[in-house]
N, C-alpha and C positions, 0 to 999 in steps of 0.2 A: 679244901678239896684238892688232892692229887691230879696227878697228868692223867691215871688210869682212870679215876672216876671222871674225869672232863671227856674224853675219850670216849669213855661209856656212855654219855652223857650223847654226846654227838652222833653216835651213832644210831642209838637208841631213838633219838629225834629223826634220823636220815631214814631208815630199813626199820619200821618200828616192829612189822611183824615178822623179820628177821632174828629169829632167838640165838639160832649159834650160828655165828662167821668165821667158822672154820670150819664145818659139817662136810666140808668135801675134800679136806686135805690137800689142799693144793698147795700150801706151805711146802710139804714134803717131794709132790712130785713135780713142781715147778722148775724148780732147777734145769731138770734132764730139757725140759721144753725149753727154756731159753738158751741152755749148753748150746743144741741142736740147731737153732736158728743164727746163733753166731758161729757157730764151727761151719756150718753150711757159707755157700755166697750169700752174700749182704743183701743181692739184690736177685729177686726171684720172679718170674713172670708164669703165669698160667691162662693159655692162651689154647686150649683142648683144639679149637679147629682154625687155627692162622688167623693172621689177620680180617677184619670185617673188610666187606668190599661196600663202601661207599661212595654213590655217584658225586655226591655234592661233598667239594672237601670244604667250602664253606659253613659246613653243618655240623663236621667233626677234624676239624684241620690237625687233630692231635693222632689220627691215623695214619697220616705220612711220619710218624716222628719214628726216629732209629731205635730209640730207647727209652721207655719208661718207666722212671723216671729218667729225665735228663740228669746225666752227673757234672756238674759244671764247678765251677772255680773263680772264685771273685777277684783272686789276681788279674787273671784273662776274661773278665768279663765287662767290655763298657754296658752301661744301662741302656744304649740305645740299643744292642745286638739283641740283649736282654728281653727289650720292649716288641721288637719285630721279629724275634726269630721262637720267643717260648709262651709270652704273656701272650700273644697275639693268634696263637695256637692252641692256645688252653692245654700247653703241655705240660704235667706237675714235674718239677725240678731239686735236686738236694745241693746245695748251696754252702762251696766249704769257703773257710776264711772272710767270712761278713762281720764276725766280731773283732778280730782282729785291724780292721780299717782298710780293706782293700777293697772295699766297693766304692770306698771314696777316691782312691788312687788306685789304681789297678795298672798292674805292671803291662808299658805296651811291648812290642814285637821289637821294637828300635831300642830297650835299654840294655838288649843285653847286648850288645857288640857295640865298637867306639867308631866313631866316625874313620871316613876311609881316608883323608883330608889329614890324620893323625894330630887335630888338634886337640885332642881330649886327652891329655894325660891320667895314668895309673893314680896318680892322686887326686888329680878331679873327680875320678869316678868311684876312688878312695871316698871323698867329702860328698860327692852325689848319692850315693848309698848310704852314708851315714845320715845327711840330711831327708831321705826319704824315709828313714827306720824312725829316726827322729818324728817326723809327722803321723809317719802309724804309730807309735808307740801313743801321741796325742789323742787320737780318732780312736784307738782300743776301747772297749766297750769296758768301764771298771765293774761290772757282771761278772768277768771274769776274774777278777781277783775276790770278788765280794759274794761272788752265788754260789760258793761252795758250802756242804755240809756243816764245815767246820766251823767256818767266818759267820755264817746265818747263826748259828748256836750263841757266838757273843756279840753279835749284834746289837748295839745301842738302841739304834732306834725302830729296828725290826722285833725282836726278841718277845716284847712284851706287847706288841698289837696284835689284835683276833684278825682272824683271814679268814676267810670262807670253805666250806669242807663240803658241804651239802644243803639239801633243803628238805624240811617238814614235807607232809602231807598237804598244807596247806600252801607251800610254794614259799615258804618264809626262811629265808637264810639261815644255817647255822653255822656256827662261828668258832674259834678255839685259837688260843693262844698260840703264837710259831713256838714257843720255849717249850708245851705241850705236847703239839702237833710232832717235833724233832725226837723227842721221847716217843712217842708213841709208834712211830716212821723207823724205828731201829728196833724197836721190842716187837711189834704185832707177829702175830702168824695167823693173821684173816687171809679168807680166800680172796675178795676183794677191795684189798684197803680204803679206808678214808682217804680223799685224794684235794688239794688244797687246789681250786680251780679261782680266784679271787679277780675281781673288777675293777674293784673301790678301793684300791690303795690311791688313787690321786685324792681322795678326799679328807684325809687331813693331812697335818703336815709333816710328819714324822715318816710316815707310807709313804708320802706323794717323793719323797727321797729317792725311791725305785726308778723313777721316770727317769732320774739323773743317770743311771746305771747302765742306761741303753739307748740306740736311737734306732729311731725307724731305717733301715735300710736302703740304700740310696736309690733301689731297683723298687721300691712299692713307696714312696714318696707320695706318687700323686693320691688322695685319698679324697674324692668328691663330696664326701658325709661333712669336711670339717666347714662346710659352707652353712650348714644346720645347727653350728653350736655344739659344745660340747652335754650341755643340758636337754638339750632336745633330742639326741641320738641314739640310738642302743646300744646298750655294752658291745665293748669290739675290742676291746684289749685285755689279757690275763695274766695275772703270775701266778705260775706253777709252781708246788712243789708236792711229787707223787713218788710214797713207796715200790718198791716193785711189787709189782703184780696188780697197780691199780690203773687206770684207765678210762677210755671214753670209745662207748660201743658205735659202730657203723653209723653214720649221719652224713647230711648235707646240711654246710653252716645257710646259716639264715639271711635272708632278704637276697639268695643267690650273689654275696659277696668272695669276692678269693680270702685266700685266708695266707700267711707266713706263720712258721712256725720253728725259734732259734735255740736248739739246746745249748743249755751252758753244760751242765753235768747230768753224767751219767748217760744209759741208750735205751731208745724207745725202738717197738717193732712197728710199723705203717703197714696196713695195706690198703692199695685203694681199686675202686671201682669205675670205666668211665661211667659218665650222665645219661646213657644210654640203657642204663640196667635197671629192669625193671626194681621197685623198692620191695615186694616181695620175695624176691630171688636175694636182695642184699641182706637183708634181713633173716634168711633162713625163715621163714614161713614154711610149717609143717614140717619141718626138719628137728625142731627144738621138741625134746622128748618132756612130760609130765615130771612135773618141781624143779625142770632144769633150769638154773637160773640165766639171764641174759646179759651180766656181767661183761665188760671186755675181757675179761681173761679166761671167761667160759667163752666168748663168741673166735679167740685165738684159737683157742686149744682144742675145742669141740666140734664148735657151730660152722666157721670156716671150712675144713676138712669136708665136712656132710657138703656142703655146697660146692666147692671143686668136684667131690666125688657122681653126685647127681648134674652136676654138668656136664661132665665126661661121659653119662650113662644117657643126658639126650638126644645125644648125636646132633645136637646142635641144633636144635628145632626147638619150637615156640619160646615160652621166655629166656631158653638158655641160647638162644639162637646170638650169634657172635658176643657170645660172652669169653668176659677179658678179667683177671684179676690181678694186682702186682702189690707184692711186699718186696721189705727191705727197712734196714734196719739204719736208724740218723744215732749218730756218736756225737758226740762232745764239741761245738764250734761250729756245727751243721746247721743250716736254715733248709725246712722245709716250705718251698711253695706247691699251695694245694689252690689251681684253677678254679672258679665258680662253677657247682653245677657237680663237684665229681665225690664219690661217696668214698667216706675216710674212716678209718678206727684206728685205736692208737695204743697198746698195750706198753708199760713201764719195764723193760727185764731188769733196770736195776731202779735202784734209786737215783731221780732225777729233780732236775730244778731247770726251768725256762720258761721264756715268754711267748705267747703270740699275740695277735693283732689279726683284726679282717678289715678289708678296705674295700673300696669300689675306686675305680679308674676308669678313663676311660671306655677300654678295652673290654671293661663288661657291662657298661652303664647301661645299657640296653634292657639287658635281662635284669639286674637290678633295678630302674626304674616300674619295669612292668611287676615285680613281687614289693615294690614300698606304694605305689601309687594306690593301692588295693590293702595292702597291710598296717603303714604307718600312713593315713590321709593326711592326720593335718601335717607332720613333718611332709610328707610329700609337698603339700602347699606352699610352706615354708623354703624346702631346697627348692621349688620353681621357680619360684620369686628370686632365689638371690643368684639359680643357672642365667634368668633372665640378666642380669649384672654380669655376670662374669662369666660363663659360657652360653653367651646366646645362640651360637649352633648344636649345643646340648638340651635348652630347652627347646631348640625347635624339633630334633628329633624326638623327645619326650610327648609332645603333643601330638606330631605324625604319628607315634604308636598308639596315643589315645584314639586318636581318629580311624586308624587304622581294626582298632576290637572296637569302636563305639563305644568305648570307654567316656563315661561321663564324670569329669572329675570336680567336685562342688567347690572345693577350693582354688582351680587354676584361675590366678591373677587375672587371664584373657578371657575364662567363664564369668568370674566375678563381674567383670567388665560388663558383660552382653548382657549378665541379668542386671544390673544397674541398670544400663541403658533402656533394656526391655520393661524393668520396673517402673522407671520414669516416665518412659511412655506409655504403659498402662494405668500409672499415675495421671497423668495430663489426659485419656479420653475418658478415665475416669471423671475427674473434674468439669472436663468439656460434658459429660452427660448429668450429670449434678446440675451444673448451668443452664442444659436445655431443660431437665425436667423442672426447674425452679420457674424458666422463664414460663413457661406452659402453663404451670401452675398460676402464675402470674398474672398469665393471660385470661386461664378459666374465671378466676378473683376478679379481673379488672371487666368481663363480658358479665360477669354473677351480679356485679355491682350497676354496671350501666343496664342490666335490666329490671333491677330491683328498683333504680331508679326511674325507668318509663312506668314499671307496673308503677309504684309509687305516684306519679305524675297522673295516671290515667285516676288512679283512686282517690287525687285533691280535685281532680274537676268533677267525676260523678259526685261526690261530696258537697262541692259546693253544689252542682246544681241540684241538689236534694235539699240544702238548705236555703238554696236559694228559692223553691218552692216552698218548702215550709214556712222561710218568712214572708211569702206572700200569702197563703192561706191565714197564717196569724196576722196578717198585716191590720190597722184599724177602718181601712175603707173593706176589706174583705168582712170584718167581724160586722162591721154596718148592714151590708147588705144582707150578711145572713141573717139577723136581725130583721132585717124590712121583710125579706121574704118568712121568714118563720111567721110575724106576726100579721101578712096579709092570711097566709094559710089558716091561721087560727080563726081570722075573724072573720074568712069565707065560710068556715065551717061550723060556726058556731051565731055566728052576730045573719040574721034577716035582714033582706033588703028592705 
């Protein structure tokens, strides 16, 4: 079987009662739509009636922000400014030079001029530049030499492993060859391509290779999940490789985690929503016309549009009330960070290849807690136990929010505890009333018994004195007498004086 029947094969499994994937020519008119959003500015804001007036900037601290997204730079970026000035604000950020190794070193404010003191000579700063290109060049992500089109194509140990493209009807993975998937990623002309979204390359060894190819990013580091195992957790990491025109429609990632997101090749178009919009309005609800599909490349080109445009038209009342939307286009070497909480869609204009990752930190552990404690129980049970160990001011907030909703959680280590305790104590007055109702019983037995044995006692002395009369009447001075008297009777009455 060819690449085009595996293909067909896949798809036919993904959209089964999808007959033609190209029925709306988007092949043809797609171009002009992504010409238009790169020849335009990268980064576009739709904001119909200013900024929202919020009282509480604890509630949306990402409304004081200048710009959305933040356009930042990993040279000049320490993880601490990082940490306090964007994660901490739930600001979404585009993130250049992260593959390249500069979040691990990031250039400060003092290298570029030489001391005033003139001890730094022209060749020291010679060999200090050299030795710092030298360490980035170490820290570069080999992603970048290796996640291109080309390199993927002869790939040894990628080439010939199935990756993920879709799922059945029934929610069951389907799968297709990368040497396939690359053939068919340059041939197609579907409206919306198969799109390679994969999980499970760490699980053999040949895939698990990927891992090597990148690292987590020095600014989302802290990741709270990996306290639960890798076996216990939800997917939370993917390699990407999506035609243009393919995509992932409007969502909020799950268990309200943040998310990163690092192209190596090629450009995607983003736009996002903040967490404040209603999911009907993000969604196009009642805007999406009959057999219109809801593809991301229908939700770009279409569905978008219809919602700026009825935004604009409700003068900013009820759900479109301080409604906000921001696109903008990530290039090649770009990380996107997308906050927990804020609605994302992500359309391919060209052919691309990258990875992302969702984490929890502590900066959103909050909101995450309250959507795993309720979603994943027993893993929730599990990371309590081991916050207990290692962040015990995390499991105590965790518990103050249970208490807090009357949240009753059956696995927390300190519920476990209470109903032990409670169970053992209702164990023990259990047993304590087993004991009295036995001894009672006991009692009854042993009063049943001492009267069995008076009546018994009363019944050997009437007894005897019964027999002790009867052997008197049969006695032989009794049997005598009756005798004498019988026989004076007789002879009174018969024998003459």
């Amino acid at each position: 079987m060819g690449w085009r029947e595996k293909a067909k094969r896949a798809k036919r499994l993904h959209r089964p009662s999808l007959k033609d994937w190209e029925c709306d020519g988007l092949y043809d008119t797609f171009p002009a739509y992504a010409c238009s959003v790169t020849e335009s500015s990268p980064y576009q804001s739709f904001i119909p009636f200013g900024q929202p007036k919020n009282d509480s900037a604890e509630e949306a601290p990402y409304t004081n922000a200048t710009h959305i997204p933040a356009i930042l730079d990993a040279k000049r970026l320490p993880v601490k400014v990082f940490a306090e000035e964007y994660e901490s604000k739930s600001i979404p950020c585009v993130i250049s030079n992260i593959p390249a190794g500069y979040d691990i070193h990031p250039i400060s404010s003092s290298s570029n001029h030489s001391s005033h003191y003139g001890t730094n000579s022209v060749v020291e700063d010679q060999e200090q530049d050299e030795q710092k290109q030298m360490s980035l060049k170490a820290k570069e992500w080999p992603a970048m030499r290796r996640w291109n089109l080309e390199a993927l194509e002869s790939d040894p140990d990628l080439r010939d492993r199935s990756f993920k493209c879709g799922e059945d009807d029934d929610g069951k993975s389907i799968r297709i060859k990368l040497k396939h998937f690359l053939r068919y990623l340059h041939d197609t002309r579907d409206d919306s391509p198969l799109y390679i979204f994969d999980s499970t390359y760490d699980e053999d060894k040949l895939a698990k290779r990927l891992l090597t190819d990148y690292r987590v990013p020095e600014y989302f580091k802290e990741d709270l999940f990996h306290l639960v195992g890798e076996r216990r957790r939800p997917p939370y990491r993917w390699f990407l490789v999506g035609p243009e025109r393919s995509g992932t429609c409007v969502h909020i990632d799950p268990l309200a985690t943040s998310a990163w997101n690092t192209l190596i090749y090629g450009a995607k178009r983003w736009v996002l929503f903040p967490p404040h919009t209603p999911k009907h309005v993000v969604k196009g609800k009642g805007l999406i016309k009959k057999n219109e599909d809801d593809e991301a490349i229908h939700y770009f080109m279409t569905i978008l549009p219809r919602i700026k445009q009825r935004a604009a038209e409700s003068d900013g009342t009820g759900d479109y009330e301080n409604f906000q939307c921001y696109e903008f286009t990530q290039n090649a070497g770009e990380t996107v960070y997308i906050p927990n909480g804020w609605w994302h869609a992500v359309l391919n204009l060209s052919h691309t290849v990258g990875v992302t990752q969702n984490f929890c930190s502590q900066q959103n552990f909050e909101e995450v807690w309250i959507k795993t404690r309720s979603g994943r129980k027993k893993m929730a049970y599990k990371w309590l136990s081991q916050l207990d160990k290692h962040y015990p001011h995390l499991a105590a907030t965790a518990r103050k929010l249970n208490r807090r909703d009357d949240f009753v959680m059956y696995y927390d280590p300190e519920e476990v505890a209470k109903r032990e305790k409670e169970k053992a104590k209702q164990r023990k007055l259990k047993k304590q009333a087993k004991a009295a109702q036995r001894e009672k019983r006991q009692k009854k037995k042993r009063e049943k018994r001492r009267s069995m044995q008076e009546n018994s006692s009363d019944s050997d002395s009437d007894r005897s004195s019964s027999e002790s009369e009867v052997r008197m009447t049969h006695s032989p001075r009794n049997e005598a007498s009756f005798r004498d008297t019988k026989r004076s009777r007789y002879e009174s009455n018969y024998i003459s004086p």
